[in-house]
C-alpha positions as CSV (number, residue, x, y, z in Angstrom):
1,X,96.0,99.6,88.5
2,X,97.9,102.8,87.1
3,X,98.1,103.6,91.1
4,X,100.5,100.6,91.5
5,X,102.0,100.5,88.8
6,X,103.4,104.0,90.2
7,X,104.3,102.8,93.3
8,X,105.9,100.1,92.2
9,X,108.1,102.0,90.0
10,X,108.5,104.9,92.7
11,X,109.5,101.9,95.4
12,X,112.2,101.0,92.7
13,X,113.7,104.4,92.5
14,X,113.6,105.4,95.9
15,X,115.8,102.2,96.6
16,X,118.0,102.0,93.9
17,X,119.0,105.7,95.2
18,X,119.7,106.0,99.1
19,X,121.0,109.0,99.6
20,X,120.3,111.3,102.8
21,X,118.0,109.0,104.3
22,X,119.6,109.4,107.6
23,X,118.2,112.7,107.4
24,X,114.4,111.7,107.3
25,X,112.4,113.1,110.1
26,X,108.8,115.4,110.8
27,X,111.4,118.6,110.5
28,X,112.7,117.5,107.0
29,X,108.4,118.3,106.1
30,X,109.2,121.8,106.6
31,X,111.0,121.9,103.5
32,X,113.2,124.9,104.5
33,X,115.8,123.5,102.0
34,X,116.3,122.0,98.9
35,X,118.0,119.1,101.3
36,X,114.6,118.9,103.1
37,X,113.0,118.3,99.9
38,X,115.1,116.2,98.7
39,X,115.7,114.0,101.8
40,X,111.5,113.2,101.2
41,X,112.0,112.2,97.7
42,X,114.6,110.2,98.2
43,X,113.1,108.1,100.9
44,X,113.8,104.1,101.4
45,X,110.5,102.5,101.3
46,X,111.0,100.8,104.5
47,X,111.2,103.8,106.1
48,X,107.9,104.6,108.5
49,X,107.5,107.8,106.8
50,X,107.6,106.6,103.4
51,X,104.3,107.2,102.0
52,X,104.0,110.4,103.5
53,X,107.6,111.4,102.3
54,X,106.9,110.3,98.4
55,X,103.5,112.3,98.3
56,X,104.8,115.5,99.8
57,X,107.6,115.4,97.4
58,X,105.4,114.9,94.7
59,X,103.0,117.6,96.0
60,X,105.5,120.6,96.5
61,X,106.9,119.7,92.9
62,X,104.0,119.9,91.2
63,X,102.8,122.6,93.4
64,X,105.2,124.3,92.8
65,X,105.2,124.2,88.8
66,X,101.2,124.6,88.7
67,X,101.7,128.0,90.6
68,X,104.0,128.9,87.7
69,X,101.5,127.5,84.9
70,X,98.9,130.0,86.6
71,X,101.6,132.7,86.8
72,X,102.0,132.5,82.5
73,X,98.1,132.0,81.6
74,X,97.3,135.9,81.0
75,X,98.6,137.5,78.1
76,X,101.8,137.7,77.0
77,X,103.0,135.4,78.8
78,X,106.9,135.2,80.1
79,X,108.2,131.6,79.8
80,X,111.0,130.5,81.7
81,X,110.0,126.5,81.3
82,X,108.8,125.0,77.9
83,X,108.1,121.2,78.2
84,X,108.3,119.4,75.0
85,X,105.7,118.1,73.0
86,X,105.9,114.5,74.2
87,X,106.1,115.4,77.9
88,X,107.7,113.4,80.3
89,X,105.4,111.4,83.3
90,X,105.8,113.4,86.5
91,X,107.4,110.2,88.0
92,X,110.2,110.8,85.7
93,X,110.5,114.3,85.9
94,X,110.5,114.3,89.8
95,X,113.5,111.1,89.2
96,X,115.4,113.3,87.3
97,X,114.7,116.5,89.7
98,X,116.2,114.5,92.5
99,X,119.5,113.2,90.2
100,X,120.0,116.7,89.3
101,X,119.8,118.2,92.6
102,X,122.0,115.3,94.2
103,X,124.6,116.3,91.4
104,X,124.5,120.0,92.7
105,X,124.8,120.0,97.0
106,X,125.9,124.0,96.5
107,X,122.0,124.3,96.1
108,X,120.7,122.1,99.1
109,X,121.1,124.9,101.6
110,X,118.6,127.5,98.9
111,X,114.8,127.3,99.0
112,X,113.1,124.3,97.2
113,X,111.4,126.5,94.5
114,X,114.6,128.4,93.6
115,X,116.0,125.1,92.9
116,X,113.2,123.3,91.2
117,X,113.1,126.2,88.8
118,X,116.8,126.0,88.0
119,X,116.6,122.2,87.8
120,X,113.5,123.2,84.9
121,X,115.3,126.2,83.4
122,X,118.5,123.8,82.6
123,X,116.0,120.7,81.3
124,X,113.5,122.7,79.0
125,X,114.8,125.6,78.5
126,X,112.3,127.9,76.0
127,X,114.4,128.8,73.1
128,X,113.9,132.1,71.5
């Protein structure tokens, strides 16, 4: 049930943002770019590549931001992304990824990571 739930509000997102969609094809899953990345989580749902797009998007993000979590877990660790005590779902986090980065095309030509990490530097930043 939770699984639809998601997709429903996922399919909801993903059209009440078309952005770049033109742009969806087997290269954009290369993900050279932070355009490439965000072309796949901005897919329309009635687009053939839909399913594929959302759960690659969803994939690199949190990936991406395990690799980090690993990164930290020795000791002493070196935060550069604190989440706050009532986190947010990963459905809202990777909405408000793909807002940000929309708001900011001088990134969409830099790798993915870079800008996932300044997208999560800017919304929980770890205050000293």
């Amino acid at each position: 049930m939770k699984w639809i739930g998601w997709m429903v509000f996922m399919l909801a997102v993903v059209m009440g943002h078309p952005v770049l969609a033109e742009d969806l094809n087997v290269e954009a899953f290369q993900v050279k770019t932070t355009k490439d990345l965000i072309v796949l989580c901005d897919t329309s749902s009635d687009e053939p590549l839909y399913a594929a797009a959302i759960h690659f998007c969803h994939g690199y993000l949190v990936g991406a931001y395990h690799y980090h979590e690993a990164s930290i877990a020795g000791p002493n660790p070196e935060r550069i992304v604190c989440l706050p005590e009532v986190r947010p779902t990963r459905s809202e986090t990777v909405e408000n990824f793909v807002q940000w980065a929309k708001a900011h095309p001088e990134y969409w030509d830099e790798l993915p990571l870079e800008t996932e990490f300044r997208f999560l530097t800017e919304t929980f930043p770890c205050s000293e």
